[in-house]
VOLO-601804 format. One line per 5 residues: number of its first residue (from 1); their letters; for each residue x, y, z of N, C-alpha, C. Coordinates in nm, 3 decimals, always signed. Layout:
// residues N
NUM> A> X,Y,Z,X,Y,Z,X,Y,Z; ...
END
This chain:
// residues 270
1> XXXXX> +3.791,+5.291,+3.501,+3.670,+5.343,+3.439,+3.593,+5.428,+3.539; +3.539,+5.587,+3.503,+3.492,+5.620,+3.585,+3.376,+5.565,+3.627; +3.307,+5.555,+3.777,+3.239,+5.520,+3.819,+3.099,+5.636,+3.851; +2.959,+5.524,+3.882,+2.868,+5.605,+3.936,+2.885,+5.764,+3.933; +2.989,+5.788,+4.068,+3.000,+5.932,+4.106,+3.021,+5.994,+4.010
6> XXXXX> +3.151,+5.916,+3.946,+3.194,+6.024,+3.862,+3.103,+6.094,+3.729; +3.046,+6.024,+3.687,+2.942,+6.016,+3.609,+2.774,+6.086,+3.674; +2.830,+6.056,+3.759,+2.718,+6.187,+3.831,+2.740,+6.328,+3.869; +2.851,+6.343,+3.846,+2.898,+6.473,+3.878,+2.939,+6.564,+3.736; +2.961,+6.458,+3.632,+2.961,+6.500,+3.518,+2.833,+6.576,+3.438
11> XXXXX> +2.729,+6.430,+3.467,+2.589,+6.525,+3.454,+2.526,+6.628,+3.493; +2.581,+6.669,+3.665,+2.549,+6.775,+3.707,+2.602,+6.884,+3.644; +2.762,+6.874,+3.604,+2.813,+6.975,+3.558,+2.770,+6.985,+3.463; +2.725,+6.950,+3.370,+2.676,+6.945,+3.227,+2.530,+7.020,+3.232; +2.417,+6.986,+3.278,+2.300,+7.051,+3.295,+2.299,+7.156,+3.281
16> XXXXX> +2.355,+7.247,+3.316,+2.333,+7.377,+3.308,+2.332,+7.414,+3.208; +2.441,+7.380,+3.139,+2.467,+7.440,+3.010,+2.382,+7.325,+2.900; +2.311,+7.267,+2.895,+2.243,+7.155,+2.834,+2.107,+7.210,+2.803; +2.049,+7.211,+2.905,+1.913,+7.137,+2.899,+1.852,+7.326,+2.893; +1.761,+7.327,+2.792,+1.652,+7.421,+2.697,+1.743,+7.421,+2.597
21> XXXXX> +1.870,+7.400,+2.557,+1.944,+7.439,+2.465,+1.921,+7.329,+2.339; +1.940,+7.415,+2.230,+1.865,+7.355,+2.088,+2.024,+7.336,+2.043; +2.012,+7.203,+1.973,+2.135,+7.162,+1.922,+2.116,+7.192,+1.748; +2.225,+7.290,+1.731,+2.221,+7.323,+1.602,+2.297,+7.231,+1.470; +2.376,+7.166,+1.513,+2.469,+7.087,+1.424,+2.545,+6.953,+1.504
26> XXXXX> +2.604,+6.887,+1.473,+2.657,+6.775,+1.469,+2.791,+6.751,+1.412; +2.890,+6.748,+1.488,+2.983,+6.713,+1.372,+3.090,+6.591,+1.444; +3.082,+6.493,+1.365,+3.130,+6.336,+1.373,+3.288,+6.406,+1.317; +3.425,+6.310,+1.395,+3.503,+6.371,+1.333,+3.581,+6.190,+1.311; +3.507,+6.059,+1.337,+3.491,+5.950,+1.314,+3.376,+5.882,+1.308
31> XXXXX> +3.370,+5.782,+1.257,+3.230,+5.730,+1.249,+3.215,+5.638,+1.375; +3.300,+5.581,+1.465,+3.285,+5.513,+1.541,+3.377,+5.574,+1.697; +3.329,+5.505,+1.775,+3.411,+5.535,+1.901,+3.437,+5.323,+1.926; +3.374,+5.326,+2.059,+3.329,+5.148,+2.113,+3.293,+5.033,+1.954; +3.167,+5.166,+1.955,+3.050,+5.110,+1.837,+3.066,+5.194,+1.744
36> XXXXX> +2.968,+5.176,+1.603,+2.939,+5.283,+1.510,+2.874,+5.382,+1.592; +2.887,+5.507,+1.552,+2.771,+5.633,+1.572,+2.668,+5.592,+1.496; +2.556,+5.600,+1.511,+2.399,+5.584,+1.421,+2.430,+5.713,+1.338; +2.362,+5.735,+1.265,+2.304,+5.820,+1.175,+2.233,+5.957,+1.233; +2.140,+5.856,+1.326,+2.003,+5.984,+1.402,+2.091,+6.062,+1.454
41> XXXXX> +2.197,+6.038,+1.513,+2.288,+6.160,+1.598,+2.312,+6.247,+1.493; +2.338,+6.247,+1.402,+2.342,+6.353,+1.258,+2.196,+6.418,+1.234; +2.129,+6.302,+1.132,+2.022,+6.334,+1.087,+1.908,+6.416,+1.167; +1.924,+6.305,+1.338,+1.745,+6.362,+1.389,+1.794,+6.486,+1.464; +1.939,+6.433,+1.532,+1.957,+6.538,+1.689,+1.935,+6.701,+1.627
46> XXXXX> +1.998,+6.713,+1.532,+2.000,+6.889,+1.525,+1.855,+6.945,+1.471; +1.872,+7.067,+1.545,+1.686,+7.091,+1.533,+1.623,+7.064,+1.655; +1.631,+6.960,+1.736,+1.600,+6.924,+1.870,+1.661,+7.013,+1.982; +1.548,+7.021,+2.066,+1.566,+7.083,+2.214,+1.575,+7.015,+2.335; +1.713,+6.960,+2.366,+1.786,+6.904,+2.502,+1.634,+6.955,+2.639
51> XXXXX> +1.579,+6.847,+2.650,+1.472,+6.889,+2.778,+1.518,+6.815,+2.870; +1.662,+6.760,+2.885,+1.719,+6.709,+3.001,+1.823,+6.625,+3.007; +1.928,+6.669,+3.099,+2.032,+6.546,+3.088,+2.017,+6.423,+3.185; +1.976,+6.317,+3.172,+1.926,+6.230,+3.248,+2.076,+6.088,+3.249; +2.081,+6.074,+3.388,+2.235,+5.946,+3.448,+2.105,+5.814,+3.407
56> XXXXX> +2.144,+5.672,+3.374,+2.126,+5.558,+3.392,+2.216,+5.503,+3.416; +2.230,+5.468,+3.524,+2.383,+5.385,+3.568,+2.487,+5.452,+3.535; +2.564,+5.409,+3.428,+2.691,+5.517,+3.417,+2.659,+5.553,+3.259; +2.530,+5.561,+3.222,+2.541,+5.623,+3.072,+2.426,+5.757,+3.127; +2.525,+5.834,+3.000,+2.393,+5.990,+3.007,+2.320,+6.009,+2.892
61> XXXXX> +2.234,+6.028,+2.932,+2.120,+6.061,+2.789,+2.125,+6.226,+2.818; +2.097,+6.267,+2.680,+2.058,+6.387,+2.652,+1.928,+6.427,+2.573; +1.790,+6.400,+2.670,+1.644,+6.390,+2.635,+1.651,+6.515,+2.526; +1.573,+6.446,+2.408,+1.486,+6.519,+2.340,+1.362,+6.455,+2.303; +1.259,+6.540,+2.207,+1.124,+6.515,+2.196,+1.170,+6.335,+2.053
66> XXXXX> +1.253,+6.365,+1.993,+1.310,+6.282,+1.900,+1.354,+6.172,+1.977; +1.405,+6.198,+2.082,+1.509,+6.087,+2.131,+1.652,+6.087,+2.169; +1.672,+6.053,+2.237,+1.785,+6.063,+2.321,+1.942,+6.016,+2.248; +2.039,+6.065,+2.263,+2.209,+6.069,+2.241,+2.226,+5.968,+2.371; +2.317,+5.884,+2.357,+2.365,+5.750,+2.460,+2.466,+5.777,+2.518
71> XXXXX> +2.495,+5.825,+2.559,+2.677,+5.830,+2.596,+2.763,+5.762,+2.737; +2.855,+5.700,+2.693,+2.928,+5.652,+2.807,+3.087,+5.667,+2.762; +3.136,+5.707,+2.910,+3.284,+5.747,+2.906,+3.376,+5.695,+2.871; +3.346,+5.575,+2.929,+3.424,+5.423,+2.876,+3.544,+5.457,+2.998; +3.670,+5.385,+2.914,+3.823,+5.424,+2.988,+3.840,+5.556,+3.018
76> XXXXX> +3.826,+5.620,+2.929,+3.921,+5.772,+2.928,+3.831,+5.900,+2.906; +3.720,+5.853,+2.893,+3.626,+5.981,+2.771,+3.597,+6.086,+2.865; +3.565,+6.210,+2.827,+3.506,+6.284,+2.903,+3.512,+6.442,+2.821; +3.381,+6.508,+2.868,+3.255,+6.568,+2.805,+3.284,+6.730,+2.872; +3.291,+6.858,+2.781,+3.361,+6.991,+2.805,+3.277,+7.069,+2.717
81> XXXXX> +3.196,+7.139,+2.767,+3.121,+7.253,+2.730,+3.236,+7.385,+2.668; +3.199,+7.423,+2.589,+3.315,+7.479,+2.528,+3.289,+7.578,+2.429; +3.317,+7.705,+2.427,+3.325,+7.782,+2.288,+3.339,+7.719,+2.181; +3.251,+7.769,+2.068,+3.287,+7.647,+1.967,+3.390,+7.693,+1.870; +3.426,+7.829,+1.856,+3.592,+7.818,+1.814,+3.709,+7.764,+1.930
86> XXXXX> +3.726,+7.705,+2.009,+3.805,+7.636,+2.077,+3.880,+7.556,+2.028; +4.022,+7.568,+2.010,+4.152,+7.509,+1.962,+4.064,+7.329,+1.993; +4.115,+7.219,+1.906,+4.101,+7.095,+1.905,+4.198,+7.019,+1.947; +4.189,+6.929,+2.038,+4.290,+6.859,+2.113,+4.280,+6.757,+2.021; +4.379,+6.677,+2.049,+4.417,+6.528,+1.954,+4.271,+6.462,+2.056
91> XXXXX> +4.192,+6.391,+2.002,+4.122,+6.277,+2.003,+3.986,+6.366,+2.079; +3.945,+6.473,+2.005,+3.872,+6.553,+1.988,+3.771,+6.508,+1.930; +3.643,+6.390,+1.900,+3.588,+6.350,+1.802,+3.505,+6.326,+1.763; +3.396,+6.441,+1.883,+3.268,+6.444,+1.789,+3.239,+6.583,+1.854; +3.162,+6.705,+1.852,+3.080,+6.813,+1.876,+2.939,+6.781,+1.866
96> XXXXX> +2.884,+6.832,+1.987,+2.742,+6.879,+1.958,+2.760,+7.016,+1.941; +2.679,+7.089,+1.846,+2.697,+7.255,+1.867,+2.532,+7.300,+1.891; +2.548,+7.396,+2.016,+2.462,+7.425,+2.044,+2.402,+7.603,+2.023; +2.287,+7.593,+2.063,+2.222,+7.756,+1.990,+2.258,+7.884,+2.096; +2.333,+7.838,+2.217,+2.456,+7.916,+2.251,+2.563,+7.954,+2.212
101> XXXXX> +2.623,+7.917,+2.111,+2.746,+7.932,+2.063,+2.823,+7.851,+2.108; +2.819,+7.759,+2.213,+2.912,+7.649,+2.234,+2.866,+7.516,+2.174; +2.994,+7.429,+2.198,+2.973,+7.312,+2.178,+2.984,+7.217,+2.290; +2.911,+7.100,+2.300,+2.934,+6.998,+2.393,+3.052,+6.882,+2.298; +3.181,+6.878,+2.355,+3.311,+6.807,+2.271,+3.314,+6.689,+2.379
106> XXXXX> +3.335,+6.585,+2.298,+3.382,+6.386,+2.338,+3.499,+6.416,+2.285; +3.570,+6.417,+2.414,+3.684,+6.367,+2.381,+3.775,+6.245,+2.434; +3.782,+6.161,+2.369,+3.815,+5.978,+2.404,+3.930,+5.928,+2.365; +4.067,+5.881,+2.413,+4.179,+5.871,+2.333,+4.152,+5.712,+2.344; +4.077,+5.649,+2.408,+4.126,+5.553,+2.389,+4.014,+5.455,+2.300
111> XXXXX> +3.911,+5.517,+2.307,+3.780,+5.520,+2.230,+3.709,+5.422,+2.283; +3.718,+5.375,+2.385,+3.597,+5.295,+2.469,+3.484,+5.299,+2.522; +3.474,+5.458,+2.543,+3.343,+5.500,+2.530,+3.234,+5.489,+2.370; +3.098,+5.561,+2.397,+3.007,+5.537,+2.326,+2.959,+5.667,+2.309; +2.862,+5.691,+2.185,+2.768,+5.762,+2.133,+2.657,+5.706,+2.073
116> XXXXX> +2.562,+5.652,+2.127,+2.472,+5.571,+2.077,+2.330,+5.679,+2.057; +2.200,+5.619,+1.992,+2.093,+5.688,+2.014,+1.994,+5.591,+2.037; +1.873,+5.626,+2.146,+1.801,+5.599,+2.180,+1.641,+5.647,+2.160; +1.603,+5.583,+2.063,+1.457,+5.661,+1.982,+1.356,+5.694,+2.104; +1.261,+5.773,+2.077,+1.167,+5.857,+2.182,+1.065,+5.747,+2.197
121> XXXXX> +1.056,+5.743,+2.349,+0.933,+5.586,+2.345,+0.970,+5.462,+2.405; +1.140,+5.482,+2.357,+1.188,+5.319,+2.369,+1.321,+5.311,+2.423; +1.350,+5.155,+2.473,+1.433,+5.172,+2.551,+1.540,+5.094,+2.471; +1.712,+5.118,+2.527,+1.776,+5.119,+2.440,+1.830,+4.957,+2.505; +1.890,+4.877,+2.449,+1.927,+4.762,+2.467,+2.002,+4.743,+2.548
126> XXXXX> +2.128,+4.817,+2.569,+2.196,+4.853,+2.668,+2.138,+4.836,+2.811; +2.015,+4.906,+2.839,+1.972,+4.958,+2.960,+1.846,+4.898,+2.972; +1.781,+4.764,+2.871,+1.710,+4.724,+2.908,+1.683,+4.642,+3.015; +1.794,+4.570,+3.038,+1.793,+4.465,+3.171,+1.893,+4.506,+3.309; +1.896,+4.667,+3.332,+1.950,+4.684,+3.446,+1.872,+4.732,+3.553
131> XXXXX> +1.924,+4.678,+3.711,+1.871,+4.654,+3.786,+1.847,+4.797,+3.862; +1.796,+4.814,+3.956,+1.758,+4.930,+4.035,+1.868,+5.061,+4.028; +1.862,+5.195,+4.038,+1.952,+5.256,+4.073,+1.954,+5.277,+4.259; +2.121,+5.268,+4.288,+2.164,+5.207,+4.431,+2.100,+5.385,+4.490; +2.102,+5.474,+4.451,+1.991,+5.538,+4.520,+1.866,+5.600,+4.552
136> XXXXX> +1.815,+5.483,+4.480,+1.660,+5.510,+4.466,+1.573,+5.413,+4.597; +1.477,+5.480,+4.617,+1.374,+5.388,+4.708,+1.388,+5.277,+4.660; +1.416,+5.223,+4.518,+1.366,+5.026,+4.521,+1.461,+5.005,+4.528; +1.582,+5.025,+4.612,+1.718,+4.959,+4.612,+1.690,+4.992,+4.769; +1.688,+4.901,+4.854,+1.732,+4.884,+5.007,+1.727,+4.704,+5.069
141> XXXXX> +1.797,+4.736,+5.172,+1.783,+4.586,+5.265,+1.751,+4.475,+5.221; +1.613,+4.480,+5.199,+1.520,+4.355,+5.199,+1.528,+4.319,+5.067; +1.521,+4.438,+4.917,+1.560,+4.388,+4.777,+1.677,+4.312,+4.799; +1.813,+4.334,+4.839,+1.882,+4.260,+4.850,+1.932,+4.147,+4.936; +1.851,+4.110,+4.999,+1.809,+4.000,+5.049,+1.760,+3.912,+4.980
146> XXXXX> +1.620,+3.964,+4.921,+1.567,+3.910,+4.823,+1.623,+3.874,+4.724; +1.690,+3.907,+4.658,+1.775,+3.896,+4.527,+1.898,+3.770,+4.551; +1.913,+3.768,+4.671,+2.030,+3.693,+4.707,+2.040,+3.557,+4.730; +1.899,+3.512,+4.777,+1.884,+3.373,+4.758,+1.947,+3.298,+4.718; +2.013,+3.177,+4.763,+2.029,+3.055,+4.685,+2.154,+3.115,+4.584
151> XXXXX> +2.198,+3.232,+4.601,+2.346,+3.283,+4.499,+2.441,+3.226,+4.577; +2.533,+3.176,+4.543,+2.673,+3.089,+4.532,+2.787,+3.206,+4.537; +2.747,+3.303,+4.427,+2.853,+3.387,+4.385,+2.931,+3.435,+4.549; +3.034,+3.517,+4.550,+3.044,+3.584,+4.652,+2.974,+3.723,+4.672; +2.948,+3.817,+4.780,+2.922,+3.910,+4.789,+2.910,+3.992,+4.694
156> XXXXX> +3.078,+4.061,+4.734,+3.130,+4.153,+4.633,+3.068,+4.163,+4.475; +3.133,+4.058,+4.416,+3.049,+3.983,+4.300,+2.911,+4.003,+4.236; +2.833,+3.949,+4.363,+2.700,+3.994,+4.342,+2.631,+4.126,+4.380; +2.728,+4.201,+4.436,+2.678,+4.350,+4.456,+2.759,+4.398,+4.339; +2.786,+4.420,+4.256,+2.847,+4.456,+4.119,+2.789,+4.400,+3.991
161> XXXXX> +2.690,+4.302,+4.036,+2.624,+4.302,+3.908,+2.515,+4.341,+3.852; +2.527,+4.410,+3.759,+2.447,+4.537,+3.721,+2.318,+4.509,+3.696; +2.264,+4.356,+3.664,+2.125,+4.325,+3.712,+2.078,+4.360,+3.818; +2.186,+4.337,+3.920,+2.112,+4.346,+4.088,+2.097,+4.439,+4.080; +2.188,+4.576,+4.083,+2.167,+4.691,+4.145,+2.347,+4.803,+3.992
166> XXXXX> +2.252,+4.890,+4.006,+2.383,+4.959,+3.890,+2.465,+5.053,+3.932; +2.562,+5.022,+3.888,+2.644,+5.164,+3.940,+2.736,+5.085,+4.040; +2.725,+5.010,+4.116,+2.857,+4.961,+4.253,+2.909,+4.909,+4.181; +3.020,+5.008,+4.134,+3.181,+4.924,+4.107,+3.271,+4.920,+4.202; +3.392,+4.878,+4.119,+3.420,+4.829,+4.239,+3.506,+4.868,+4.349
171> XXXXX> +3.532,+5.025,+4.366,+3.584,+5.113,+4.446,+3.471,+5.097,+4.573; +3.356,+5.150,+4.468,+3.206,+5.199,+4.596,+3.192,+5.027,+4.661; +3.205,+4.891,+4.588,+3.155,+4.759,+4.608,+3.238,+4.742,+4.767; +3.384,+4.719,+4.728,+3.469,+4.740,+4.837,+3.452,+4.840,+4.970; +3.428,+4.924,+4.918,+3.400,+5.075,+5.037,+3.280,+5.014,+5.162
176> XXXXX> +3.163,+4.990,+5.059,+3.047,+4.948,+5.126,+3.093,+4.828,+5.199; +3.136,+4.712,+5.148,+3.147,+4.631,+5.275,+3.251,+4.603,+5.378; +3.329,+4.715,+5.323,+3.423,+4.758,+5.456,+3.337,+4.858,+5.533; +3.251,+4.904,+5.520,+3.163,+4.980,+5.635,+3.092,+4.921,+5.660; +3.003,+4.814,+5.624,+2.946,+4.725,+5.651,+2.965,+4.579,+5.745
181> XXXXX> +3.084,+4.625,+5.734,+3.202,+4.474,+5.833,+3.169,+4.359,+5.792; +3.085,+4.325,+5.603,+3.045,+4.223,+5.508,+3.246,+4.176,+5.470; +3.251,+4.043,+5.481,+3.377,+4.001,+5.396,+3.280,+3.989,+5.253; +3.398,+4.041,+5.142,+3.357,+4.044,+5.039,+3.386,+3.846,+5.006; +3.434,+3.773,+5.063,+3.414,+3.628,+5.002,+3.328,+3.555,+5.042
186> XXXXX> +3.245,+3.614,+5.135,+3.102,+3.544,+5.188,+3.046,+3.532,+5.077; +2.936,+3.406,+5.059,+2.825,+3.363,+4.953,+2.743,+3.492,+5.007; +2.744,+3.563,+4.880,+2.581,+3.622,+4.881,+2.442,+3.551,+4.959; +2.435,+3.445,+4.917,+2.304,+3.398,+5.004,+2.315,+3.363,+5.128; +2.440,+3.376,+5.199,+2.468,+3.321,+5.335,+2.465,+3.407,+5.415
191> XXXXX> +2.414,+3.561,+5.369,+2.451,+3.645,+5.451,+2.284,+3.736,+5.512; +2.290,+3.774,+5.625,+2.164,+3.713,+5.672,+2.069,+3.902,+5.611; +1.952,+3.913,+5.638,+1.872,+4.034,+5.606,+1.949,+4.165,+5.690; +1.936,+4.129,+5.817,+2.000,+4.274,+5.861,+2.139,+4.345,+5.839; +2.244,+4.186,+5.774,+2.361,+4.238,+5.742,+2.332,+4.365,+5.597
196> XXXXX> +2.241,+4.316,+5.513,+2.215,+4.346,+5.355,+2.126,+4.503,+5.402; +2.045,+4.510,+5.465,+2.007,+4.605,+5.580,+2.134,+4.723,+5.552; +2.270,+4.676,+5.636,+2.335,+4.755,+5.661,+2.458,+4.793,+5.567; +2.428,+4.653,+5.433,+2.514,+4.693,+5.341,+2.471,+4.822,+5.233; +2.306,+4.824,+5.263,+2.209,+4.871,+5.114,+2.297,+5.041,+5.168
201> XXXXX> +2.250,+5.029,+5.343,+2.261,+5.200,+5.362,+2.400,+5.238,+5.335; +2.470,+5.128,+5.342,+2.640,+5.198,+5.335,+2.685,+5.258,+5.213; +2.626,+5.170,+5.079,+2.642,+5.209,+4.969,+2.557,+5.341,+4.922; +2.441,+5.337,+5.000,+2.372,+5.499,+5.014,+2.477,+5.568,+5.019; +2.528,+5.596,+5.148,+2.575,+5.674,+5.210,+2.725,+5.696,+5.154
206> XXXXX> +2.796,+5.554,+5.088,+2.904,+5.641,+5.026,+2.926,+5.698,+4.863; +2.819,+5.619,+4.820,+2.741,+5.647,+4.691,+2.743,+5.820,+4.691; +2.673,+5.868,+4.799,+2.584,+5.997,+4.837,+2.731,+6.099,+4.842; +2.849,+6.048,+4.972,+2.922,+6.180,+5.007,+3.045,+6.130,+4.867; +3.076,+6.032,+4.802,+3.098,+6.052,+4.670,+3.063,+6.162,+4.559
211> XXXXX> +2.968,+6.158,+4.573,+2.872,+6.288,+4.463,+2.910,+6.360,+4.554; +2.856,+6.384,+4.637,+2.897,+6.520,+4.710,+3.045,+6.589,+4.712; +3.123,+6.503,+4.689,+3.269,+6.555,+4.713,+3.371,+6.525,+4.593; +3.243,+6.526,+4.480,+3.329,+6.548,+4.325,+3.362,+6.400,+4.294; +3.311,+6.314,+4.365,+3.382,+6.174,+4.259,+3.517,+6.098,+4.310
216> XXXXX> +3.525,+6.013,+4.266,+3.690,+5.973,+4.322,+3.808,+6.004,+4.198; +3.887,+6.038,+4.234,+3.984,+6.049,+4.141,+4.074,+5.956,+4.061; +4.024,+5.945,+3.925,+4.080,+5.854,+3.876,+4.195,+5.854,+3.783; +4.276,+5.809,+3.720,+4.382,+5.869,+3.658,+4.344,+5.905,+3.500; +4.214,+5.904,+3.462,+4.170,+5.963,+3.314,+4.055,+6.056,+3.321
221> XXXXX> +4.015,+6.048,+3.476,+3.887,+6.124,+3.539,+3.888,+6.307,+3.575; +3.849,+6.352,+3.515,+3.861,+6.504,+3.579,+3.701,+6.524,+3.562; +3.645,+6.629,+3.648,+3.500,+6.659,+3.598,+3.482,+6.772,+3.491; +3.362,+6.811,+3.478,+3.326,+6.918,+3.310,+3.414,+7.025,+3.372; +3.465,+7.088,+3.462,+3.469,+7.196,+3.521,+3.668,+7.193,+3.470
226> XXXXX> +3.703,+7.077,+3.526,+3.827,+7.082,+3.466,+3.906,+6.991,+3.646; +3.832,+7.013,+3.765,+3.846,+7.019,+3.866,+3.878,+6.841,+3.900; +3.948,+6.766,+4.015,+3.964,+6.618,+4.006,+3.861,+6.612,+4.145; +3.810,+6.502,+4.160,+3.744,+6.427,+4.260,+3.837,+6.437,+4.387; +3.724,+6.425,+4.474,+3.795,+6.431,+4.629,+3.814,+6.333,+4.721
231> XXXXX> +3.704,+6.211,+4.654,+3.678,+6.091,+4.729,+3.814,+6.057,+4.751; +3.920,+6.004,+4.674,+4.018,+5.914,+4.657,+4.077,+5.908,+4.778; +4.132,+6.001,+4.887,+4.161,+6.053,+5.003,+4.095,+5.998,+5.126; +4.013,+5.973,+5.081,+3.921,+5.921,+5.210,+3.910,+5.745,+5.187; +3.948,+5.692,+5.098,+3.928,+5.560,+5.095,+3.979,+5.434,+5.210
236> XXXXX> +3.876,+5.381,+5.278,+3.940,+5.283,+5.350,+3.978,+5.153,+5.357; +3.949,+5.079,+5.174,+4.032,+4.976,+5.195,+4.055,+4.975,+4.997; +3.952,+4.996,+4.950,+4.020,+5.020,+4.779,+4.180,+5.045,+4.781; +4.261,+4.972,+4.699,+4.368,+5.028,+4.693,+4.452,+5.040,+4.803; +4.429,+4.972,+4.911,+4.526,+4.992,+5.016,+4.556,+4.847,+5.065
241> XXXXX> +4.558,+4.760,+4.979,+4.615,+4.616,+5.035,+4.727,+4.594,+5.072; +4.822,+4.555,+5.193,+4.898,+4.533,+5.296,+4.903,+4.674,+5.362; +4.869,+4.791,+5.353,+4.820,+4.868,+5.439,+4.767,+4.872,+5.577; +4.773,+4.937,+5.711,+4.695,+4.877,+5.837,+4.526,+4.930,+5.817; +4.435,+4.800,+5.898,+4.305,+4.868,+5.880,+4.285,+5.023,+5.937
246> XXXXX> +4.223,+5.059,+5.895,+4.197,+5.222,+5.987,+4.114,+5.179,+6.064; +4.033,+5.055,+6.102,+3.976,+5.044,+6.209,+4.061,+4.965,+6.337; +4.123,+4.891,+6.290,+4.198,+4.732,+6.366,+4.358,+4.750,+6.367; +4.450,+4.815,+6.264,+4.554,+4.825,+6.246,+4.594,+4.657,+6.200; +4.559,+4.574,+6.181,+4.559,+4.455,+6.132,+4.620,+4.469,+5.956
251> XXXXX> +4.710,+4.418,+5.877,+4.748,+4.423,+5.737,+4.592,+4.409,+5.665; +4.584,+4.522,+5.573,+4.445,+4.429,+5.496,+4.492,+4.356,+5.385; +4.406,+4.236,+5.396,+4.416,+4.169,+5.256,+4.396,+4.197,+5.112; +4.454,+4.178,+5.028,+4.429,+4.220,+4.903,+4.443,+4.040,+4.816; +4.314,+4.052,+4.680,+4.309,+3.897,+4.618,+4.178,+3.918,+4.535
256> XXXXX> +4.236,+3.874,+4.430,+4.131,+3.890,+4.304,+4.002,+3.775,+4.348; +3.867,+3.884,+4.324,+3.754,+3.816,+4.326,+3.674,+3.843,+4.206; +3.620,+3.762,+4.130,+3.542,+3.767,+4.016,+3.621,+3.844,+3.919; +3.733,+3.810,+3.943,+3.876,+3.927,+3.814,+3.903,+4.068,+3.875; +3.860,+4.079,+3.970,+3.848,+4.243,+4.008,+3.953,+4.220,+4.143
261> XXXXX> +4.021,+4.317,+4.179,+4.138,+4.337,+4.308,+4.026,+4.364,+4.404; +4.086,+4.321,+4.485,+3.962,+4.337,+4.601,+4.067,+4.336,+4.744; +4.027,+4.465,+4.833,+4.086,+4.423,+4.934,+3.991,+4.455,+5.052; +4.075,+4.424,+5.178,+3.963,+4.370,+5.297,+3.993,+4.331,+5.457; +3.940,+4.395,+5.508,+4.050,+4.299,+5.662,+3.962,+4.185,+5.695
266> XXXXX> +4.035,+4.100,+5.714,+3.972,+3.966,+5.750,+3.974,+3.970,+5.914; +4.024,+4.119,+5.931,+3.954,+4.028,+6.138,+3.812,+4.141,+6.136; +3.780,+4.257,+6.064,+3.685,+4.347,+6.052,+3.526,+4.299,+6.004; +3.596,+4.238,+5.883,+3.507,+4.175,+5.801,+3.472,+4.031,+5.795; +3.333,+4.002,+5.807,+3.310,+3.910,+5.854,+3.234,+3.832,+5.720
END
């Protein structure tokens, strides 16, 4: 599933061609993707003027004065600004058409993504109980310290759950506390302020040259442009279990934590 980045790089690419643009029509080519489509995506969106494409964790809104379009990628989905006579690919299945002459096309084969709407004013259920975004001022050190108390869970675990903090899955979860020299099977609460200190900035920082370098590449992931992510290349322990550390040359470990693959050097990581 694409992650954070990728989903941030999507929105970027998307903006341009988005936001002052008046959506003229709608066209559903199913009624459902995940969920049903609402109605308002028909009825309210057209007529409305896109005043912004706004990321929450890994869903994008597309602000209007009416209210916002929900969207998330899910497994496979992903979002192509497009002439709106443009040949239709199989699992082609919804258009926004806009007062450019293009359309914004979902296209989802596996349909796990979403199209939801979110009325003007209010917040959508989805996104009511998630926790800080990992790069904003209220996400550092001491929040997660704070937050960590008395948690049992492991690390990893609890830096992935989208109450705490949104967006660290579990490419970026792993990344961070291999730069962090955090073992992902430490108890969350056992681990002291300055370690969480140095976990908050890591996930900054790979959160940050993530976006910066297109996303990681995933095997259903391309961005609006057509172009793949660059992160994947640089990864130092995602995906590389019995591999040598790039710091230690030591085998890293690889072993499911909270259902998720997780790998790690156990002489690095502490």
């Amino acid at each position: 599933m694409p992650e954070l980045p990728e989903v941030e790089t999507t929105r970027r690419g998307l903006a341009p061609h988005l936001e002052g643009r008046r959506v003229t029509g709608v066209v559903l080519r199913r009624p459902d993707l995940r969920w049903p489509i609402p109605y308002d995506i028909v009825d309210t969106l057209p007529g409305q003027r896109i005043e912004q494409v706004r990321r929450r964790a890994k869903y994008l809104l597309l602000e209007t004065a009416a209210g916002s379009p929900l969207l998330h990628l899910g497994m496979s989905g992903s979002l192509r600004v497009l002439p709106a006579d443009t040949p239709l690919r199989a699992h082609d299945h919804v258009d926004i058409a806009l007062d450019s002459g293009q359309v914004l096309r979902f296209n989802d084969p596996r349909r796990f993504g979403c199209l939801l709407w979110q009325p003007a004013g209010q917040t959508h259920d989805l996104l009511r109980n998630l926790g800080p975004e990992p790069l904003s001022d209220d996400f550092d050190g001491d929040y997660l310290f704070a937050r960590s108390r008395k948690r049992g869970a492991p690390v990893k675990t609890f830096l992935m759950d989208q109450k705490v903090v949104v967006g660290v899955g579990n490419i970026y979860a792993a990344e961070a506390l291999f730069a962090a020299g955090i073992s992902p099977l430490r108890e969350a609460g056992r681990v002291s302020r300055e370690r969480y200190v140095a976990l908050a900035q890591a996930v900054k920082a790979i959160l940050g040259h993530a976006i910066d370098r297109g996303g990681t590449t995933l095997r259903d992931f391309i961005s609006p442009d057509g172009a793949p992510g660059y992160f994947e290349q640089e990864l130092s322990a995602y995906g590389r279990g019995g591999e040598p550390c790039p710091r230690c040359g030591r085998p890293l470990k690889q072993a499911s934590i909270g259902q998720r693959a997780s790998v790690w050097c156990a002489h690095c990581q502490r």
